[in-house]
C-alpha positions as CSV (number, residue, x, y, z in Angstrom):
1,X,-4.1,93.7,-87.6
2,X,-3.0,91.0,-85.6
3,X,-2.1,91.5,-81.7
4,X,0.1,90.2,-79.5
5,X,-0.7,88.2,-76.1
6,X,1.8,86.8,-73.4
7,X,0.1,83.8,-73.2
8,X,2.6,82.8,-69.9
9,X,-0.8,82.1,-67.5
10,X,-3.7,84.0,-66.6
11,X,-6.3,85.6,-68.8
12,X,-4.6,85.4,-72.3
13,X,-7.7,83.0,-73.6
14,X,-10.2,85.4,-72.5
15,X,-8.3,88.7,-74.0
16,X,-7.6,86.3,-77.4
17,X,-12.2,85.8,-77.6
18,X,-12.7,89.8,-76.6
19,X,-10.9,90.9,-80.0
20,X,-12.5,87.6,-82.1
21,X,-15.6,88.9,-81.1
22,X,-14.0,92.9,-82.9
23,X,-13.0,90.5,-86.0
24,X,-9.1,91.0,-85.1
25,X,-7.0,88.0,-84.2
26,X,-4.9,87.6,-81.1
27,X,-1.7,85.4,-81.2
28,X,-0.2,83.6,-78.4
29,X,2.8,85.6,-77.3
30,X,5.4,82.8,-75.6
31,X,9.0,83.5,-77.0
32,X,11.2,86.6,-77.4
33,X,11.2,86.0,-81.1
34,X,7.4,85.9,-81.8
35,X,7.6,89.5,-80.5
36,X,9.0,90.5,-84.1
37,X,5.8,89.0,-85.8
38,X,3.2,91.7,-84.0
39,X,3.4,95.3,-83.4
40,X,1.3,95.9,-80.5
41,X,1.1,93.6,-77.2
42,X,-1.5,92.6,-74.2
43,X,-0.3,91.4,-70.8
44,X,-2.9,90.0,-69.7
45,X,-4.3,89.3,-65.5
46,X,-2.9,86.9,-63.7
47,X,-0.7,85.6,-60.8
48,X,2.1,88.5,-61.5
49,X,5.0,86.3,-59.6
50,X,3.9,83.4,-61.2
51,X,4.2,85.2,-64.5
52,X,7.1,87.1,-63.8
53,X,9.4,83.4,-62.7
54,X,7.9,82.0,-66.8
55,X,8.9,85.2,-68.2
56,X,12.2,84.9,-66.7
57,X,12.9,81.3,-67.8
58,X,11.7,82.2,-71.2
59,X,14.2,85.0,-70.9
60,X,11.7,87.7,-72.1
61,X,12.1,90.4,-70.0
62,X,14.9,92.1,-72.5
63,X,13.0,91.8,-75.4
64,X,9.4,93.2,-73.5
65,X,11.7,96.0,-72.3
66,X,12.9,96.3,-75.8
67,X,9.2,96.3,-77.2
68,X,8.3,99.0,-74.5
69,X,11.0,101.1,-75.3
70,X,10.5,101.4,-79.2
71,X,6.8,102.9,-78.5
72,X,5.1,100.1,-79.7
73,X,1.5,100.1,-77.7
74,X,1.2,97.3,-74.6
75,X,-1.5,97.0,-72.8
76,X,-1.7,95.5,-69.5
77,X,-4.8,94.3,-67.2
78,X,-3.9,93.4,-63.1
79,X,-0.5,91.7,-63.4
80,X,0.1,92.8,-66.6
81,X,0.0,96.2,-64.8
82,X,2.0,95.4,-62.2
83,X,4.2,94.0,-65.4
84,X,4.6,98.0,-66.9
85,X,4.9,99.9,-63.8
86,X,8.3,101.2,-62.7
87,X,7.7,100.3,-59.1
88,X,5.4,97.6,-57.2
89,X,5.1,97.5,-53.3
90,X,3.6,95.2,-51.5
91,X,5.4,92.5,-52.8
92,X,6.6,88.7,-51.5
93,X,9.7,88.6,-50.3
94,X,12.5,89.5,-52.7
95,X,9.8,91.0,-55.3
96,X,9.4,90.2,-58.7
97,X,11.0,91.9,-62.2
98,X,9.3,94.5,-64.0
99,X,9.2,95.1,-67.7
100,X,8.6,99.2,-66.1
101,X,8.1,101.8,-68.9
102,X,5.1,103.2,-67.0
103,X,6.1,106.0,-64.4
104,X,3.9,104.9,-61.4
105,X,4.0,102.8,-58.3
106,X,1.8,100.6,-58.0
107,X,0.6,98.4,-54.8
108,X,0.4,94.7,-55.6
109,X,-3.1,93.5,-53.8
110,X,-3.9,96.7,-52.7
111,X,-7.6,95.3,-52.8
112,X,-7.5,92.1,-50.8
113,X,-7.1,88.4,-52.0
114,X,-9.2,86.8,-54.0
115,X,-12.2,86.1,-52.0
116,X,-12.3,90.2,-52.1
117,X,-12.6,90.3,-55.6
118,X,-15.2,92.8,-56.4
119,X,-17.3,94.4,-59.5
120,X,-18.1,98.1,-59.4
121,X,-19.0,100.8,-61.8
122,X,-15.9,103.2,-63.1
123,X,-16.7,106.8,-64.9
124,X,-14.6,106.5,-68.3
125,X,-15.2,109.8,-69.8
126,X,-12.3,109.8,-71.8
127,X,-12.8,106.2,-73.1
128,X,-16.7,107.2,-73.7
129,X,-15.8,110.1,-75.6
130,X,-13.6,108.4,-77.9
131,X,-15.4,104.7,-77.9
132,X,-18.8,106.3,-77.2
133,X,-21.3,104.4,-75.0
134,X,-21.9,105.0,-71.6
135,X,-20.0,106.7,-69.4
136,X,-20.0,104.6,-66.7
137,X,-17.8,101.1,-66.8
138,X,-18.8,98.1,-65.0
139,X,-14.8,97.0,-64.1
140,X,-14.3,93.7,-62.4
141,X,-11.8,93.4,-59.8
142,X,-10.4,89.8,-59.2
143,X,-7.1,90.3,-56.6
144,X,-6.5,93.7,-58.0
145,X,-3.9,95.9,-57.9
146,X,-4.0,99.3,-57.0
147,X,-2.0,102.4,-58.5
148,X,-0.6,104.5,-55.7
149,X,0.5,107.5,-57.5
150,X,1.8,109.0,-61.3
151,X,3.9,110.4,-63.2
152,X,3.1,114.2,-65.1
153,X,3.0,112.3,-68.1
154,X,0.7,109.8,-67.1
155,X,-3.1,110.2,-67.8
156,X,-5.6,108.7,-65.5
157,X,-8.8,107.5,-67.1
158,X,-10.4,105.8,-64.3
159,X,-10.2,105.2,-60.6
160,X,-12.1,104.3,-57.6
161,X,-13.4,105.5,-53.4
162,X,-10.4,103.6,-51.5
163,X,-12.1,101.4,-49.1
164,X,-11.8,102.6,-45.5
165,X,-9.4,100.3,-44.3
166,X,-7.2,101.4,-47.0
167,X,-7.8,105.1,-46.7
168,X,-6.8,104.7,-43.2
169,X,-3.1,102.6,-43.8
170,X,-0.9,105.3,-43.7
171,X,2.0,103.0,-44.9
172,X,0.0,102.8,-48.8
173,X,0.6,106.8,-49.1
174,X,-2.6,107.4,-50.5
175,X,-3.5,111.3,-51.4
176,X,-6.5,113.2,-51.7
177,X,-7.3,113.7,-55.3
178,X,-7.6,118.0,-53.8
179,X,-6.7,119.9,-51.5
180,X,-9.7,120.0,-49.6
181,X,-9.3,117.4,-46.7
182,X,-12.7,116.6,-46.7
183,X,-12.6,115.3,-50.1
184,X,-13.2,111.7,-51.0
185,X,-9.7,109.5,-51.2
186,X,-9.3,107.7,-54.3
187,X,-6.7,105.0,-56.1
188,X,-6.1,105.1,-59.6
189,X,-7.5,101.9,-61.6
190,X,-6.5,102.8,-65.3
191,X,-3.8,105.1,-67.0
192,X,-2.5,105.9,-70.2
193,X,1.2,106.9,-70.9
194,X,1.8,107.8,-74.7
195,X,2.1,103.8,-76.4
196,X,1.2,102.3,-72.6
197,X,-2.3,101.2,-71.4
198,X,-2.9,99.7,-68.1
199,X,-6.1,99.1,-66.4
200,X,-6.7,97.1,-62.5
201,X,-9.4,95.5,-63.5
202,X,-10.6,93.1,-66.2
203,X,-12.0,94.8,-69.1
204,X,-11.8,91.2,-71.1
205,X,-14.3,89.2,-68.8
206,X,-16.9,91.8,-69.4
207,X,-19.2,92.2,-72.6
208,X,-17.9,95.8,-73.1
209,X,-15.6,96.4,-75.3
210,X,-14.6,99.3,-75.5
211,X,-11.2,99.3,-73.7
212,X,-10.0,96.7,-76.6
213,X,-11.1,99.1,-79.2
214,X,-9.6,101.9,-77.5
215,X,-6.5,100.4,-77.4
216,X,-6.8,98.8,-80.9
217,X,-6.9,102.4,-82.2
218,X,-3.6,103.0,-80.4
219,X,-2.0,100.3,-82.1
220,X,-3.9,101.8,-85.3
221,X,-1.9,105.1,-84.7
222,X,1.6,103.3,-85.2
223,X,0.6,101.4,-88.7
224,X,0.1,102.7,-92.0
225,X,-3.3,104.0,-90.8
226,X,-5.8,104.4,-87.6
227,X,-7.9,101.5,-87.3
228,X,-11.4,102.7,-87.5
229,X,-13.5,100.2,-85.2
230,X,-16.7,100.4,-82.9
231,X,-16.9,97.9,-79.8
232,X,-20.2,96.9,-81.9
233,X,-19.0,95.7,-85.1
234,X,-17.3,92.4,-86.0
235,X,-15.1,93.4,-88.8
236,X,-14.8,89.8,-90.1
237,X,-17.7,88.3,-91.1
238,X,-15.9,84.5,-90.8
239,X,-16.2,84.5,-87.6
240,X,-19.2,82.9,-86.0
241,X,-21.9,83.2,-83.4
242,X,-20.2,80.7,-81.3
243,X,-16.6,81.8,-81.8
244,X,-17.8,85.3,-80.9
245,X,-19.3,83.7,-77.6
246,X,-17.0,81.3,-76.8
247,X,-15.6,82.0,-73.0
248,X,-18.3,83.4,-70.4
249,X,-18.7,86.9,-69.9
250,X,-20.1,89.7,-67.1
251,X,-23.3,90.9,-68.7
């Protein structure tokens, strides 16, 4: 198996070592045409206008819609997020394009700049279930994004207490998660939408990886076969103790 990653800026280096260290390779993603050579993708966190203006020049907006749109899997972390939503607020004047596919809004920063950058521990029952583990995350937060509400066909696997200063912005149209007024307010950190993954937060930067396998089984579903792997194994035994340790990681 070999996986896709735009490699335009931001994280792409540190998503590429997370699947070394599974024994799958990662390819740089950086022209429409390379598209045709993988069948699953990762847009990775970064600066999503930066990102968006490269993808434009590059012209790949089409042929990511394209990818979307034939139910190949894509996963994206932060921008990449921001990349597969339908709708982003809290943009810079005149926005940015979307790749969309993924029916949500989502708020840009909805968690501050990047001196508000954050860790904190997510329950993943559905990833622990399937990945096995834990079922508590620890998800790091660098100028995250925030998902403001879903679609009926969008699953939420994780999400977070909305700090008070955003539970009490009225213009963010964040809901109670019941009925009950008293309840705690939440924001949605990570979804699933049939061959769409999208997580706020950085699973790549972490030594956990279960999100990668996770979504390595979705790309699994659309080949000749599910790919079978545990966020413990190295498949390929040419790969070192150095490659598999090659970028700094949250212990």
């Amino acid at each position: 198996m070999v996986v896709g990653i735009l490699a335009l800026q931001g994280s792409f280096n540190e998503h590429i070592s997370a699947l070394r260290r599974l024994g799958v390779k990662g390819v740089e993603i950086r022209k429409p045409e390379q598209l045709q050579d993988v069948t699953s993708l990762i847009i990775p966190g970064g600066e999503s206008t930066t990102m968006a203006k490269l993808a434009e020049y590059h012209n790949l907006f089409p042929a990511l819609r394209e990818f979307v749109q034939m139910g190949k899997p894509v996963w994206g972390t932060c921008a990449g997020l921001i990349f597969l939503a339908n709708k982003a607020t809290g943009q810079k004047t005149g926005g940015q394009e979307l790749v969309g596919g993924l029916d949500c809004t989502v708020h840009r920063n909805f968690f501050g700049s990047q001196i508000q950058s954050f860790e904190a521990e997510l329950s993943i029952p559905e990833i622990a279930a399937k990945e096995g583990g834990p079922p508590i995350f620890r998800g790091v937060f660098i100028r995250a994004p925030g998902i403001l509400d879903v679609g009926p066909g969008v699953e939420v696997l994780a999400d977070i207490p909305v700090p008070f200063d955003k539970a009490s912005s009225s213009d963010l149209g964040i809901q109670s998660p019941e009925e009950n007024t008293h309840s705690e307010k939440k924001v949605i950190v990570a979804v699933r939408q049939g061959n769409l993954l999208a997580t706020a937060f950085h699973p790549e930067l972490t030594a956990d990886g279960r999100w990668h396998t996770y979504f390595l089984k979705m790309a699994g579903e659309v080949g000749e076969g599910a790919l079978c792997c545990r966020s413990t194994s190295v498949e390929d035994p040419s790969f070192s103790e150095r490659d598999k340790n090659d970028l700094p990681i949250f212990q």
